[in-house]
C-alpha positions as CSV (number, residue, x, y, z in Angstrom):
1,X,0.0,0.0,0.0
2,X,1.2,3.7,-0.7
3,X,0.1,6.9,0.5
4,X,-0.2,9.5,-2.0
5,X,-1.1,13.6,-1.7
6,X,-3.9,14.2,-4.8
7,X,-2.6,16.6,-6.6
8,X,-5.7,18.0,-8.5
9,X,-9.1,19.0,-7.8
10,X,-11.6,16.3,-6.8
11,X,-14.5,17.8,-8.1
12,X,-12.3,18.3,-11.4
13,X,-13.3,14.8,-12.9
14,X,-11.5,15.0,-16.2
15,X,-8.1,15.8,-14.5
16,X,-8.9,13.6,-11.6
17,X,-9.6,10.4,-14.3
18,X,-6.4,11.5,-15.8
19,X,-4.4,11.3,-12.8
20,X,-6.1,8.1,-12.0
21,X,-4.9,6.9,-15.4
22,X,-1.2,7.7,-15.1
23,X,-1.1,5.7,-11.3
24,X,-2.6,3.2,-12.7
25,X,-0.1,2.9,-16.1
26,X,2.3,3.1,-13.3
27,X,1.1,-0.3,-11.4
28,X,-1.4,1.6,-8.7
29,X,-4.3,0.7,-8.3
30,X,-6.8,3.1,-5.6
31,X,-7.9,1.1,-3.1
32,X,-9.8,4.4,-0.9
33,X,-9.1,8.2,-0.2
34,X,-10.1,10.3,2.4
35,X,-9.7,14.2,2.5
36,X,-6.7,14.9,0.1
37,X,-5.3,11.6,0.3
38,X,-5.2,8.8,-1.6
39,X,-4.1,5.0,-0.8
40,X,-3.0,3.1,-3.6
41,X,-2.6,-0.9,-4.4
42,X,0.2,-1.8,-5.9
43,X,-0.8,-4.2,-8.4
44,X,2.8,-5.8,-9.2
45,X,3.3,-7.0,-5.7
């Protein structure tokens, strides 16, 4: 599990799919978020 800061808008949904997009090309997966926060799977593991 990792721990990330969101570093866009929430309520932005295109540039919040976006970011989503890149974790997950990166081998994150979310697994929840709460505030500005943002706990990630990692799916290679």
């Amino acid at each position: 599990m990792e721990k990330r800061f969101i570093p866009v808008n929430l309520f932005d949904t295109g540039t919040m799919e976006q970011w989503l997009s890149e974790m997950a090309a990166e081998g994150f997966v979310l697994d929840s978020f709460s505030g500005r926060k943002a706990v990630f799977r990692d799916e290679y593991c």
